[in-house]
C-alpha positions as CSV (number, residue, x, y, z in Angstrom):
1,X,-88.7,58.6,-155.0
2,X,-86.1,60.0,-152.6
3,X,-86.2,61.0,-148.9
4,X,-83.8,62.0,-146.5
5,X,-83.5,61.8,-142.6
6,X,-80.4,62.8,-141.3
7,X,-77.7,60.7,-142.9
8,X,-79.9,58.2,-144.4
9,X,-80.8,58.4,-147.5
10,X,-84.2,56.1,-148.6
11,X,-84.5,55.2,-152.6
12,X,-88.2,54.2,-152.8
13,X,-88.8,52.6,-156.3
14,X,-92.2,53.9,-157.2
15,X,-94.0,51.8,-160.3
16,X,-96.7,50.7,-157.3
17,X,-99.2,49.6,-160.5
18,X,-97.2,47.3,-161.3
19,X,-95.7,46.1,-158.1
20,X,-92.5,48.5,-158.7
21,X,-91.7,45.7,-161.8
22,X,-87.7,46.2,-163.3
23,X,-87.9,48.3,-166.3
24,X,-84.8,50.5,-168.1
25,X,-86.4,53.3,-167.0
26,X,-86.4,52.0,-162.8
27,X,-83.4,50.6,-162.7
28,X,-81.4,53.8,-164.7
29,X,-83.3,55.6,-161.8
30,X,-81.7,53.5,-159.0
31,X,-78.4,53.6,-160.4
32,X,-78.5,57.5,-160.7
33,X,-79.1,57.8,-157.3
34,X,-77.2,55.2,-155.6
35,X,-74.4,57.5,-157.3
36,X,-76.2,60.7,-156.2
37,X,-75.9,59.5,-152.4
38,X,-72.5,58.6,-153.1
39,X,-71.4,61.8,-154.2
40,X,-73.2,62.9,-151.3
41,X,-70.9,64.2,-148.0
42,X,-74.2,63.8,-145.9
43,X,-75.7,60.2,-146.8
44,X,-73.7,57.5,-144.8
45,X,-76.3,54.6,-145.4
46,X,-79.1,53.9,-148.1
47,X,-82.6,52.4,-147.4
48,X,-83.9,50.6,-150.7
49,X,-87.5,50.1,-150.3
50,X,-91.1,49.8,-152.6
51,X,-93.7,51.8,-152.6
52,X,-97.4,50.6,-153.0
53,X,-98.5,46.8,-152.5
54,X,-94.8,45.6,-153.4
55,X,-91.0,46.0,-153.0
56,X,-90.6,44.6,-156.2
57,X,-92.0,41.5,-157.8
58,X,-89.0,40.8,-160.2
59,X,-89.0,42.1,-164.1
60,X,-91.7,43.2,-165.9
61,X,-92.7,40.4,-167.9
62,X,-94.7,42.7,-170.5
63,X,-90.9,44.7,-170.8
64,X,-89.1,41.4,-171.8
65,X,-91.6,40.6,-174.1
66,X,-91.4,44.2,-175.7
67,X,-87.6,43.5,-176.1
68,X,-88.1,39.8,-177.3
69,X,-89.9,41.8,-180.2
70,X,-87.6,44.2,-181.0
71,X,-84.0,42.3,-180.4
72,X,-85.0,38.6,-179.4
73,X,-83.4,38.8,-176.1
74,X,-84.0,41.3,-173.0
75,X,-80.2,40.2,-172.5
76,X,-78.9,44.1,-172.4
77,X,-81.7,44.9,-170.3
78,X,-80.5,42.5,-167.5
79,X,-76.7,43.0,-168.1
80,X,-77.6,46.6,-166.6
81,X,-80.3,44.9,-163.8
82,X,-77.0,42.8,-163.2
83,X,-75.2,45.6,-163.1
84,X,-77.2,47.5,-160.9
85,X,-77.3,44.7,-158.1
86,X,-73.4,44.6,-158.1
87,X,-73.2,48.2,-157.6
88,X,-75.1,47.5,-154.6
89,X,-72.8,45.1,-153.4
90,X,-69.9,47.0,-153.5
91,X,-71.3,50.6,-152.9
92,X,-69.0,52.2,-150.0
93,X,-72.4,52.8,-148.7
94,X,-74.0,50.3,-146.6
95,X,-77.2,49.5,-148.0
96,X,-80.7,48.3,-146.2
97,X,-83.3,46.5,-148.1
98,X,-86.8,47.1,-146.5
99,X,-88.7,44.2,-147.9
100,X,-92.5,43.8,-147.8
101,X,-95.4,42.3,-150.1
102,X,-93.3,40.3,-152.5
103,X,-89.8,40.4,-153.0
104,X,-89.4,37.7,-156.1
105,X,-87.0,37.2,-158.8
106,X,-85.4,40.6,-159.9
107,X,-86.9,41.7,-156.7
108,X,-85.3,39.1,-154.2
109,X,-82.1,39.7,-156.6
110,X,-82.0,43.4,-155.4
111,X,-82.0,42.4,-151.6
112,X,-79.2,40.0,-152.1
113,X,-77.4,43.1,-153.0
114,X,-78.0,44.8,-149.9
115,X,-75.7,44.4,-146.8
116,X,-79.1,44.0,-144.2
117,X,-82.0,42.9,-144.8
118,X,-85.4,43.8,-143.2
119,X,-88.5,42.4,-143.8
120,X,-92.2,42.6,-143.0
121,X,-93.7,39.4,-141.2
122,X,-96.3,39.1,-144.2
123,X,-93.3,39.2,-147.4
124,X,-93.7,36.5,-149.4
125,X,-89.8,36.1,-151.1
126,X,-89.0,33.8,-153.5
127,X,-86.3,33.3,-156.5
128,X,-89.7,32.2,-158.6
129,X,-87.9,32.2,-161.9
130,X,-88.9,28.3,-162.7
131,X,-92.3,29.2,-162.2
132,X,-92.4,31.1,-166.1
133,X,-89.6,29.3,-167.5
134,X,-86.8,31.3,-166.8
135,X,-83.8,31.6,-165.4
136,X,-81.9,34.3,-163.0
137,X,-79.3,36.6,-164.6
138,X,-79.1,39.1,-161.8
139,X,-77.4,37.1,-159.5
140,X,-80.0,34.4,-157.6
141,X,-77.7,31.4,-158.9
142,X,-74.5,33.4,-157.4
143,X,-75.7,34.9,-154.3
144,X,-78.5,32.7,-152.7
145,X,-76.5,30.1,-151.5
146,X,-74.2,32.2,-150.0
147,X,-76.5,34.5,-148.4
148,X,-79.1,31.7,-147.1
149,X,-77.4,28.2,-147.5
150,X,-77.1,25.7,-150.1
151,X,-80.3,23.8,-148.7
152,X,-82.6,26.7,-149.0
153,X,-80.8,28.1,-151.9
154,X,-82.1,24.9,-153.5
155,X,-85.3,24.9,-152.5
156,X,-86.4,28.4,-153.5
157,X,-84.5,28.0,-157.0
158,X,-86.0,24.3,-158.1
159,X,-89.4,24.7,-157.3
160,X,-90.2,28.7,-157.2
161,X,-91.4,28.4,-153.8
162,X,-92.4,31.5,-151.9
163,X,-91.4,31.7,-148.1
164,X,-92.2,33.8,-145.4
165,X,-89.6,35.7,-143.5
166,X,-89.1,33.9,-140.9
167,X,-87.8,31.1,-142.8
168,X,-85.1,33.5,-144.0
169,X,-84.3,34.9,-140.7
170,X,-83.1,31.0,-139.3
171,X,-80.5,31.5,-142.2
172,X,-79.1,34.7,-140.7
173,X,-80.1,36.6,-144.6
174,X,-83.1,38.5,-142.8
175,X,-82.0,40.6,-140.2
176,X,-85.4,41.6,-138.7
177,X,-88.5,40.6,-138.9
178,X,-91.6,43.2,-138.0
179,X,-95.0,43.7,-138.3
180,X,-95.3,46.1,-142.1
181,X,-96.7,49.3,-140.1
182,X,-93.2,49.0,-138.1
183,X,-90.9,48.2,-141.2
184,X,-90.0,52.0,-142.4
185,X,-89.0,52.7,-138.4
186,X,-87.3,49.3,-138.0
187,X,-85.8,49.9,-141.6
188,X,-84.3,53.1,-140.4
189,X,-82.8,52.3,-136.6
190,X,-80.8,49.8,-138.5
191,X,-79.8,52.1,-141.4
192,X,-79.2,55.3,-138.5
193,X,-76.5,52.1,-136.7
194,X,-75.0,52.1,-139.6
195,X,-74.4,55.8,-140.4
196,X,-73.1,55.8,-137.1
197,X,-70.1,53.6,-137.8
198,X,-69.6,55.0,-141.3
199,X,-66.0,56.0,-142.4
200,X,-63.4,54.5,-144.4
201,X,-62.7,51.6,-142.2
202,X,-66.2,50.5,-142.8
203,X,-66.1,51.2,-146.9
204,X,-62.8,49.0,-147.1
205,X,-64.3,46.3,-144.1
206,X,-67.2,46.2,-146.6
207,X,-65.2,46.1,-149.9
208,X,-62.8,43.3,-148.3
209,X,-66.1,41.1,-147.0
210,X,-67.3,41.2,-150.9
211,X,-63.2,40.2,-152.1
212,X,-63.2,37.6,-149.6
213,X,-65.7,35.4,-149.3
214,X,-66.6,35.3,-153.2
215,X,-64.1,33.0,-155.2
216,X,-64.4,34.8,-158.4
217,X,-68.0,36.9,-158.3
218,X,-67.7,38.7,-161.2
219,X,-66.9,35.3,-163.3
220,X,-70.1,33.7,-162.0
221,X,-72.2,36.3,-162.7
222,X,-71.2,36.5,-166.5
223,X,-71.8,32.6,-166.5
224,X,-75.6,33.1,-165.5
225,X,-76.1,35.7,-168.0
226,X,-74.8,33.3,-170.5
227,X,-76.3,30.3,-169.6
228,X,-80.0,32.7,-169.2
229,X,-79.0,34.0,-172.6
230,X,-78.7,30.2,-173.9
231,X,-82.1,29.3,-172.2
232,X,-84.0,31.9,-174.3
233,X,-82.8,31.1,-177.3
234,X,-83.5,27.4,-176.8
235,X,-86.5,27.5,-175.1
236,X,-89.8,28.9,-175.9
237,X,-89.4,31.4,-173.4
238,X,-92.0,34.2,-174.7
239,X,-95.2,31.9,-175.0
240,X,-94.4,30.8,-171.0
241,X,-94.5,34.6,-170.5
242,X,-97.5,34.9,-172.4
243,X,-99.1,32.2,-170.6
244,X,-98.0,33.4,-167.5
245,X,-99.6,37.1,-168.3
246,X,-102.9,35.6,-170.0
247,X,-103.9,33.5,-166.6
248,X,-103.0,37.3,-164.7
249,X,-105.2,38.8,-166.6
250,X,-108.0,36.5,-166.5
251,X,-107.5,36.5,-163.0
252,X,-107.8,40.2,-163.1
253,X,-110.8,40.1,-164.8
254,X,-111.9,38.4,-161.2
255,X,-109.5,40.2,-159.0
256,X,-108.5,43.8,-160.6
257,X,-106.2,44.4,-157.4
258,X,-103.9,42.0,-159.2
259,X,-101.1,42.9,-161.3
260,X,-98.8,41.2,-164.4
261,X,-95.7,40.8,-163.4
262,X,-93.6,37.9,-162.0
């Protein structure tokens, strides 16, 4: 879904059933219209936000299976995710994750894309990829220790812990934390700032900040897709997934407001 107020334009991914999960279809969605509001004259900052329980709780697990079927990888799938959270980075627009429910894996890999963060006091985030025996190949194993520190990087990628926001905001990552009925105002004073200041000393500031304080991005970012890439072939990835989905739906069976997805 898109909105517009003024010169801020808000992408709202809307799979709520399923905790907006990252399928091809979503994330073609997002990239056509993070280039919509590019082409735009009128959008000078982009709010990236979920709709429903979720801002998004990583892949959909059921999708990577589906491609485990039919090519025995969901490699191509995540070069684009990949993709898709680089074009974030290095939009000319400044971009503002809202964050609220869960923001894991895929999900958490998104906001590391954004330029500010803003979060809801009752987010759970977390990299969460060890938790199904997998690995990140949209940029966790790049980007979290340079957005929130070695020491937490470490933390959230070797056990799958999730943390509340306020644990994030001592890093510096989150800039706000706020109660969720106050996140889509708080989410767009900070986005409205940064229309202000738009023009091209920002796009290049912004494009130099990405040059700069990344030795080599784009190199890393290939690695983790290899080495993911190397880890399902190896490693009995699917039946973890299986697993993983089996116990969610027994615990649906309990709990229906659950979902399936990581």
């Amino acid at each position: 879904m898109v909105s517009q107020t003024g010169p801020v334009r808000t992408l709202t991914m809307n799979r709520p059933q399923r905790r907006n999960a990252l399928d091809a279809h979503l994330v073609e969605a997002l990239d056509m219209e993070l280039t919509a509001a590019e082409a735009d004259p009128h959008t000078r900052a982009v709010i990236l936000a979920g709709s429903g329980r979720s801002f998004c709780a990583g892949a959909d697990l059921q999708y990577f299976l589906g491609l485990h079927a039919e090519l025995g990888s969901p490699i191509t799938f995540l070069r684009r995710v990949s993709a898709l959270v680089t074009r974030f980075e290095t939009s000319p627009l400044p971009i503002v994750a809202a964050l609220h429910g869960h923001a894991v894996a895929g999900g958490l890999e998104l906001a590391l894309g954004a330029d500010i963060v803003v979060a809801a006091d009752t987010t759970l985030i977390g990299d969460g990829h060890i938790r199904n025996n997998l690995l990140p190949a949209a940029g966790s194993s790049v980007r979290l220790p340079r957005k929130v520190g070695d020491a937490m990087a470490r933390w959230l990628a070797l056990t799958g812990s999730l943390v509340t926001p306020d644990r994030l905001a001592a890093t510096g990552w989150i800039h706000a934390v706020v109660p969720v009925s106050e996140l889509p105002a708080a989410a767009h004073g900070v986005a409205a700032e940064l229309a202000h200041h738009s023009g091209p000393a920002q796009s290049r500031f912004k494009a130099l900040l990405f040059d700069l304080t990344a030795m080599d991005p784009q190199q890393g970012l290939a690695e983790e897709l290899n080495v993911f890439n190397a880890h399902w072939a190896a490693n009995d990835v699917p039946a973890s997934l299986n697993a993983f989905l089996d116990r969610k739906s027994k615990t649906a069976q309990t709990f229906p407001s659950n979902s399936g997805q990581q």
